[in-house]
N, CA, C and O atoms as CSV, one atom per row, in Angstrom:
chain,resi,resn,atom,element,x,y,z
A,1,UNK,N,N,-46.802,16.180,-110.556
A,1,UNK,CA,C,-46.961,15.620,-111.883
A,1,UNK,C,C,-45.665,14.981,-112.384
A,1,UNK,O,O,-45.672,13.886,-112.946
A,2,UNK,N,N,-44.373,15.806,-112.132
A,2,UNK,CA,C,-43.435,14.926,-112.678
A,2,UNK,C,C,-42.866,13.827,-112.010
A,2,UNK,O,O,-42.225,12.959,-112.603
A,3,UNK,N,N,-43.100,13.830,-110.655
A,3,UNK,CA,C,-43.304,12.192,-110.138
A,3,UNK,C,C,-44.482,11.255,-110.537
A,3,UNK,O,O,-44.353,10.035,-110.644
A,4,UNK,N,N,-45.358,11.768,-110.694
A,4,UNK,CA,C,-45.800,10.524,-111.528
A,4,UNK,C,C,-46.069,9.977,-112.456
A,4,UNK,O,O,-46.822,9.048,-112.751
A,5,UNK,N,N,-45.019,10.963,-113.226
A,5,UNK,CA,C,-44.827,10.417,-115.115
A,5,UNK,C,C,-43.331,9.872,-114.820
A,5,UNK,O,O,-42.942,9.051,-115.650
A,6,UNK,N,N,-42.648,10.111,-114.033
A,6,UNK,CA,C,-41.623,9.161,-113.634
A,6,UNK,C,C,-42.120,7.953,-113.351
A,6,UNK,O,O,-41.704,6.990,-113.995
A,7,UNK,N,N,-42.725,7.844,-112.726
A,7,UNK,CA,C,-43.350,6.124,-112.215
A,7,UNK,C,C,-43.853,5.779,-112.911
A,7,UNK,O,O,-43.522,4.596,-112.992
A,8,UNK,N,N,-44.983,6.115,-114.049
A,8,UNK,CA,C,-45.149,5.950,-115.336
A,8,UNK,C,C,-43.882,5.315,-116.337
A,8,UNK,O,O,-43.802,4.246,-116.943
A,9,UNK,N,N,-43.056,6.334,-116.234
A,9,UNK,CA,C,-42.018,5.455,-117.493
A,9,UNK,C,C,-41.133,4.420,-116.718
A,9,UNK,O,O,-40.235,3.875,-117.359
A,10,UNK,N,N,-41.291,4.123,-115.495
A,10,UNK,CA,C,-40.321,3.045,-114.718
A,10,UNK,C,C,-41.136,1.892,-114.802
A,10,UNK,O,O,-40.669,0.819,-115.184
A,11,UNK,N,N,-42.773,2.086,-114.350
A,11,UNK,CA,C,-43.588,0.778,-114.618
A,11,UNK,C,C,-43.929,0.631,-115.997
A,11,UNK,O,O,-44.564,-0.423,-116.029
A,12,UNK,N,N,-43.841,1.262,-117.574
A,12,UNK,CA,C,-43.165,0.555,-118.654
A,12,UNK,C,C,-42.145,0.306,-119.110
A,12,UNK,O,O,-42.083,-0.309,-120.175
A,13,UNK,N,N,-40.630,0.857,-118.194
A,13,UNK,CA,C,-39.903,0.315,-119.363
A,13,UNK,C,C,-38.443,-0.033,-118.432
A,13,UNK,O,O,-37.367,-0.472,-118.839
A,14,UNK,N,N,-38.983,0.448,-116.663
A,14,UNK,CA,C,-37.579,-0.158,-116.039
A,14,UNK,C,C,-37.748,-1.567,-115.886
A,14,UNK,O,O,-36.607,-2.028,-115.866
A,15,UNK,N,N,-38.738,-2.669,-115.745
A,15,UNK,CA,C,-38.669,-4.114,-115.717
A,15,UNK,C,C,-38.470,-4.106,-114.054
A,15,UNK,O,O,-37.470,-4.710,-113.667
A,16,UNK,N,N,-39.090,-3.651,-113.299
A,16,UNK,CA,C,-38.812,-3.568,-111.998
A,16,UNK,C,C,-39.634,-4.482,-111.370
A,16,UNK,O,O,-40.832,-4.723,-111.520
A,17,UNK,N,N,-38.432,-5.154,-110.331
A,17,UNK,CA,C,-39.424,-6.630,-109.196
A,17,UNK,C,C,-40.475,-5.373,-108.800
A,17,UNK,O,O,-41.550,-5.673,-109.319
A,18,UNK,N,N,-40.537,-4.757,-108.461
A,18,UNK,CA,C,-41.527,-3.994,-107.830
A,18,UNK,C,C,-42.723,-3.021,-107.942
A,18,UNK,O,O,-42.284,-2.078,-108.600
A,19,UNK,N,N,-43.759,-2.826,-107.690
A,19,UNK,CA,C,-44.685,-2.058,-108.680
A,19,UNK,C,C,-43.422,-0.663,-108.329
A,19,UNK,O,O,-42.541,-0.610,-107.471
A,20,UNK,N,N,-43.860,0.417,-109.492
A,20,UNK,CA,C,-43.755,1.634,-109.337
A,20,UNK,C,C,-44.055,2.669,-108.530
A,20,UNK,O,O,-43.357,3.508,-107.961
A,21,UNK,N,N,-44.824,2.536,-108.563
A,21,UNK,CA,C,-46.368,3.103,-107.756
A,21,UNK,C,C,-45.637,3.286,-106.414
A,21,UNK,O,O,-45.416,4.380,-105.893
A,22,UNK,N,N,-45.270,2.018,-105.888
A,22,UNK,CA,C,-44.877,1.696,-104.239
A,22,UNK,C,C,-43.384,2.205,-103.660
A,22,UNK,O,O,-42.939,2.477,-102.544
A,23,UNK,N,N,-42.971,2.189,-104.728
A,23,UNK,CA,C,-41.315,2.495,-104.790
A,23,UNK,C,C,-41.245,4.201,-103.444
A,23,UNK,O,O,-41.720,5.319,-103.648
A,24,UNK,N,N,-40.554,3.745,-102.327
A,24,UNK,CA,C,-40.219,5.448,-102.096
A,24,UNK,C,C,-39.204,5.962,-103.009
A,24,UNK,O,O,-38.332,5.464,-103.722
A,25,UNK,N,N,-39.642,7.184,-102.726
A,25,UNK,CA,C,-38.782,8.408,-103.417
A,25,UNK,C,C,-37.571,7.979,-103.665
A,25,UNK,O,O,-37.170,7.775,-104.810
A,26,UNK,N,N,-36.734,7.765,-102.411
A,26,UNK,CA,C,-35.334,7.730,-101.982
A,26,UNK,C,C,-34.709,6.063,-102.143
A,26,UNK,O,O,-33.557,5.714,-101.885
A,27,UNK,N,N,-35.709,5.283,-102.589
A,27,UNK,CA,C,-35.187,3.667,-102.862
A,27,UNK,C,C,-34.661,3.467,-104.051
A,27,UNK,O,O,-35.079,3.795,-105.162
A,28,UNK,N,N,-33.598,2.835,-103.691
A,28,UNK,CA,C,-32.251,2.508,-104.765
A,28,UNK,C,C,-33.498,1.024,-106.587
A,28,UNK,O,O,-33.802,-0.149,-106.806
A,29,UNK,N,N,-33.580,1.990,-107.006
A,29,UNK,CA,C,-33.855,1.632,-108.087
A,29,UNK,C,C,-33.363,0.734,-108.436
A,29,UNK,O,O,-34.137,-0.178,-108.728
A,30,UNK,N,N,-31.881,0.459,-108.608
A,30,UNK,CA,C,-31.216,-1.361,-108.940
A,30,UNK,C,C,-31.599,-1.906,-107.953
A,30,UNK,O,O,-32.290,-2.844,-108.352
A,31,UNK,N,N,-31.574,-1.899,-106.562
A,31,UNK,CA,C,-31.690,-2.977,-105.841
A,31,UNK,C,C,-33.165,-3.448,-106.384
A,31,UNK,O,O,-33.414,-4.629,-106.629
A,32,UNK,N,N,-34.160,-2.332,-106.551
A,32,UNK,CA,C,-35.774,-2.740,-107.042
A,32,UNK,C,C,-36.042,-3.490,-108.538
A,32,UNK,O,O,-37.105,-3.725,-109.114
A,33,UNK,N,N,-34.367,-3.825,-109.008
A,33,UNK,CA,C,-34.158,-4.585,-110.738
A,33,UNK,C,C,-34.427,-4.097,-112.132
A,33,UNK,O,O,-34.835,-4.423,-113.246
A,34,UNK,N,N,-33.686,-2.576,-110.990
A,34,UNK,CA,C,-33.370,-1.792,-112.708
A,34,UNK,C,C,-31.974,-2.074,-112.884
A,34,UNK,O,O,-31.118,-1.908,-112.016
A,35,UNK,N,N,-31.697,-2.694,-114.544
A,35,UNK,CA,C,-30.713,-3.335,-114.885
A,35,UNK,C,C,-29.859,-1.987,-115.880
A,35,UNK,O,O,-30.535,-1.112,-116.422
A,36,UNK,N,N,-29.024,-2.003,-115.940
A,36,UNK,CA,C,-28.213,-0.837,-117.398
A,36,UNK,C,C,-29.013,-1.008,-117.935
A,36,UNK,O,O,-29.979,-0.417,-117.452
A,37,UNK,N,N,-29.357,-1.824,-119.222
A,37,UNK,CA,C,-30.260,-1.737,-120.380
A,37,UNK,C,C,-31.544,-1.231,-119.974
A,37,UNK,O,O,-32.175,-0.457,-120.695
A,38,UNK,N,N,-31.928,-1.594,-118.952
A,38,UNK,CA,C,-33.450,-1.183,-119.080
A,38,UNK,C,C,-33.266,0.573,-118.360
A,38,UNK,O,O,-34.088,1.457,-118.604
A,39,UNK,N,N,-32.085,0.771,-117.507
A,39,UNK,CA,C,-31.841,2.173,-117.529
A,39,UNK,C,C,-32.090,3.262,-118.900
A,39,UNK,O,O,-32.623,4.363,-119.036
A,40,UNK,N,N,-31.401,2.307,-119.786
A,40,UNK,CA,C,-31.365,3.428,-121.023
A,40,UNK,C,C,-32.523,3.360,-121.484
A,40,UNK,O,O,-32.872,4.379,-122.078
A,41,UNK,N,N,-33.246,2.555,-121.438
A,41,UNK,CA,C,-35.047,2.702,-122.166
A,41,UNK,C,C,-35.546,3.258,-121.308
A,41,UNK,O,O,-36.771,3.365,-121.372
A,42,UNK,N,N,-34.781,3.890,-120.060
A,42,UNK,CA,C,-35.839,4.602,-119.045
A,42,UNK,C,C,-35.626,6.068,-119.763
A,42,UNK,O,O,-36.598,6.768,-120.046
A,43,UNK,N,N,-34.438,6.422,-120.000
A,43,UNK,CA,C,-33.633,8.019,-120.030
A,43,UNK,C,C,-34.372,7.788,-121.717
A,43,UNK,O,O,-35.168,8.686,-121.993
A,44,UNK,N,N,-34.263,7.153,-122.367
A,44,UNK,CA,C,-35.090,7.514,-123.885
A,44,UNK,C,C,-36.056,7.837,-123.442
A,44,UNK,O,O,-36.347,9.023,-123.600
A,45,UNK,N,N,-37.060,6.911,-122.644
A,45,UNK,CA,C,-38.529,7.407,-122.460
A,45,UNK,C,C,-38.848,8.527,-121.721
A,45,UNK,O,O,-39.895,9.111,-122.000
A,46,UNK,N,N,-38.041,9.000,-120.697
A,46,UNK,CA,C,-37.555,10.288,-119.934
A,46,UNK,C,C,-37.762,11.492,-121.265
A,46,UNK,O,O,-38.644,12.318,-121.499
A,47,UNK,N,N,-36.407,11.093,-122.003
A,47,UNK,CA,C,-36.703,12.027,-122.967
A,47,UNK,C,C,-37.727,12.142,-123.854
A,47,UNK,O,O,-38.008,13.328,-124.027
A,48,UNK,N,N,-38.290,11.515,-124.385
A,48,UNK,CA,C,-39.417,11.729,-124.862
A,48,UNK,C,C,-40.732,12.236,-123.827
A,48,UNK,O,O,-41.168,13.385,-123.886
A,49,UNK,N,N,-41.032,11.672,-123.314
A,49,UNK,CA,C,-41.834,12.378,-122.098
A,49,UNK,C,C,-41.474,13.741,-121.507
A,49,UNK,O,O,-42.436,14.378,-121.079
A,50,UNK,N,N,-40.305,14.291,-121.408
A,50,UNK,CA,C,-40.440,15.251,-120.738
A,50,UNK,C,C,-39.879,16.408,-122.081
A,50,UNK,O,O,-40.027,17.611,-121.865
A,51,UNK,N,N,-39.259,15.956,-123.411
A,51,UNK,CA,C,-38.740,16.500,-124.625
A,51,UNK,C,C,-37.839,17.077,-123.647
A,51,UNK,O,O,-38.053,18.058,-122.937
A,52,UNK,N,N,-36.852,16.380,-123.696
A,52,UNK,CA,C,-35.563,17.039,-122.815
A,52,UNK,C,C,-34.798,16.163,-123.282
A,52,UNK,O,O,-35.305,15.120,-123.695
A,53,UNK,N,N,-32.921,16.413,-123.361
A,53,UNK,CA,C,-31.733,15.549,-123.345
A,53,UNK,C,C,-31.036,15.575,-122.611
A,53,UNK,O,O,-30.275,16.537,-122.505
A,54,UNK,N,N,-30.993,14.437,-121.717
A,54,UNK,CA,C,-29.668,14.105,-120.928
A,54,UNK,C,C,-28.429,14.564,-121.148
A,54,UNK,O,O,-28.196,14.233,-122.311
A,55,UNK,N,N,-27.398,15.188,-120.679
A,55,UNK,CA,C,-26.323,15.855,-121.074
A,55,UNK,C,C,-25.685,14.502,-120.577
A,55,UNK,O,O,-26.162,13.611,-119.875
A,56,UNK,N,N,-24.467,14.638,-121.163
A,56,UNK,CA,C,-23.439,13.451,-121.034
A,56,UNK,C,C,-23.034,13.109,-119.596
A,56,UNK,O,O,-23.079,12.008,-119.045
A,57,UNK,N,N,-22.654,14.210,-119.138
A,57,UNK,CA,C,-22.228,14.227,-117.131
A,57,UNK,C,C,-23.664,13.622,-116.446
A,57,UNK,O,O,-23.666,13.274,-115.265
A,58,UNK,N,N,-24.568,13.552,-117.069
A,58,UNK,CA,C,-25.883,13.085,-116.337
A,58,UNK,C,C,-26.097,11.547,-116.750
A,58,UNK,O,O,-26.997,10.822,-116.327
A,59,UNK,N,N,-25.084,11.197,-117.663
A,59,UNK,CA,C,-24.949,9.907,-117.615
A,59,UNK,C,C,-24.699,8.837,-117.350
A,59,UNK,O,O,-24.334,7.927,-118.095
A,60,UNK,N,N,-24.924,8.841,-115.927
A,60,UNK,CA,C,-24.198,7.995,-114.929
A,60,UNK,C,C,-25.433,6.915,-113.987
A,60,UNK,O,O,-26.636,6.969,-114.246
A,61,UNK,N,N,-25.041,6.288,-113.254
A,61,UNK,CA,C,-25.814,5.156,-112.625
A,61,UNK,C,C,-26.639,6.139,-111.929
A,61,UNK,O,O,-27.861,6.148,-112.074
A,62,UNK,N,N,-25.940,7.077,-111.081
A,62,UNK,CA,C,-26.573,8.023,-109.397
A,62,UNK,C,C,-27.616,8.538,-110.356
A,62,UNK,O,O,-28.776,8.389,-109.973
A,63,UNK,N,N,-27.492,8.928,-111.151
A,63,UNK,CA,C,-28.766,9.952,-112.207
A,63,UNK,C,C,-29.445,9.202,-111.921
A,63,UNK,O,O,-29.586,9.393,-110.713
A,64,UNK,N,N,-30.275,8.061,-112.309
A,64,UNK,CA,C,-31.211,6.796,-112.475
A,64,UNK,C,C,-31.236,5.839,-111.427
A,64,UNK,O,O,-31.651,4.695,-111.613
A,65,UNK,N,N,-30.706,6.352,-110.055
A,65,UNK,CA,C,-30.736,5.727,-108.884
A,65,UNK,C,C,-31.733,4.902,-107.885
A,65,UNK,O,O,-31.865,3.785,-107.384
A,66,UNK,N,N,-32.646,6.823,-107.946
A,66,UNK,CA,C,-33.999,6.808,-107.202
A,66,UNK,C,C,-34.576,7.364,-107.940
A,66,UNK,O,O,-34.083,7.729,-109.007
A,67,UNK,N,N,-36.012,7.638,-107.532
A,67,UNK,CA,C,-37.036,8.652,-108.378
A,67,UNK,C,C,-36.641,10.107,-108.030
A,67,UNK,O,O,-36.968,11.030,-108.775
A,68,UNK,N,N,-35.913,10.312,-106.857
A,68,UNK,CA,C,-35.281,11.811,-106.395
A,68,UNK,C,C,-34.559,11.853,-107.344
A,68,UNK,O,O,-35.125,12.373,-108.305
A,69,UNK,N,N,-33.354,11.483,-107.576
A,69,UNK,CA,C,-32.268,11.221,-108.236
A,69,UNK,C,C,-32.738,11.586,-110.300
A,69,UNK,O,O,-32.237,12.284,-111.181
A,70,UNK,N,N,-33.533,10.950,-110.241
A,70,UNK,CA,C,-34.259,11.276,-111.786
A,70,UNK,C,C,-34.927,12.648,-111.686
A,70,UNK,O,O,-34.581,13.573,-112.421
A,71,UNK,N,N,-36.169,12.801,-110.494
A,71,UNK,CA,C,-36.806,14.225,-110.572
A,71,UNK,C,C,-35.285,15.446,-110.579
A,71,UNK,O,O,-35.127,16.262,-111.487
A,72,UNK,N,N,-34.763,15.371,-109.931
A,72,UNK,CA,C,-33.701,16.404,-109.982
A,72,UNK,C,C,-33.209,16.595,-111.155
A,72,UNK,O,O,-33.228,17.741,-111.603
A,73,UNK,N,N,-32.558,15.338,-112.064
A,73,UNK,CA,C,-32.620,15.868,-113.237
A,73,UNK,C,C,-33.062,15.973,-114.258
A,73,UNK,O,O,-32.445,16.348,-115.255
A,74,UNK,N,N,-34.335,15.630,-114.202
A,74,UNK,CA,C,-35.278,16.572,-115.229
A,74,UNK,C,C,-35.676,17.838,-114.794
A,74,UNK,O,O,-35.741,18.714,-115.656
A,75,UNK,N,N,-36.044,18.208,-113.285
A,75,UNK,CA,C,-36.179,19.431,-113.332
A,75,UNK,C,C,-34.544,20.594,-113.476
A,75,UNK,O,O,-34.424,21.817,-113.546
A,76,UNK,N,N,-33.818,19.776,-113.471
A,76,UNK,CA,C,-33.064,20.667,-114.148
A,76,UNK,C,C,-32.544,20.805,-115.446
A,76,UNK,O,O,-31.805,21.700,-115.857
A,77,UNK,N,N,-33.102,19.608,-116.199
A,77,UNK,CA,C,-32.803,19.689,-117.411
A,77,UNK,C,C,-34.300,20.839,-118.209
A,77,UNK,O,O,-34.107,21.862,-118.865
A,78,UNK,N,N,-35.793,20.176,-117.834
A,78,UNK,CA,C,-36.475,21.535,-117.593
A,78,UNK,C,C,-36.336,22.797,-117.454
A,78,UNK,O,O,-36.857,23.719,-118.081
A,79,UNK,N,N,-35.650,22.798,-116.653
A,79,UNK,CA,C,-35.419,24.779,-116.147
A,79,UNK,C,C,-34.628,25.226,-117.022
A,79,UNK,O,O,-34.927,26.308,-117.527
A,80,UNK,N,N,-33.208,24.439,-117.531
A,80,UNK,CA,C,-32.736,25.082,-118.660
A,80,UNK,C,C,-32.837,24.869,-120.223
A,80,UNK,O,O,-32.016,25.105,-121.109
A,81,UNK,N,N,-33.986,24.399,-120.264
A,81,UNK,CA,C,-35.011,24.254,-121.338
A,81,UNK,C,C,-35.340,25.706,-121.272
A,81,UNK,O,O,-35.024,26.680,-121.956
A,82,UNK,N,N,-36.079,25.522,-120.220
A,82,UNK,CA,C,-37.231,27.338,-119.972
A,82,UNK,C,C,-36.276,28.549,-120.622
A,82,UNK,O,O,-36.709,29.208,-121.568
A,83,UNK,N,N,-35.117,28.770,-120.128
A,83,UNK,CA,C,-34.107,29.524,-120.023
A,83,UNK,C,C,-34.277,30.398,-121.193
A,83,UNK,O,O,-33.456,31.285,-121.425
């Protein structure tokens, strides 16, 4: 499920040459024409979708890389939600 509410908020709001859907796991998200700006409308919609906040150290390009790269940190921003 949380891969595919990730691909969900990448096919509205990363602007990607590529469907979502098709993207592997492990494919570099900029090369697929996720730009900075449309990064940050990804991590807003992240947050709202998953009611979680990005901590500042998670604010970096590698965070928003791949869809691995994103699932990892929401499920760890998740888990210490749960906490």
């Amino acid at each position: 499920m949380t891969e595919n509410l990730i691909r969900d908020v990448l096919a509205q709001h990363g602007k990607l040459s590529a469907d979502a859907a098709s993207i592997a796991e492990t494919a570099d998200l900029y090369a697929a024409g996720l730009t900075s700006h449309a990064s940050v409308n990804v991590m807003l919609a992240l947050e709202d979708a998953f009611d979680v906040e990005f901590s500042e150290r998670m604010l970096r390009k590698s965070t928003f890389s791949s869809i691995a790269s994103i699932r990892e940190a929401i499920d760890e921003l998740c888990a210490a939600v749960s906490e």
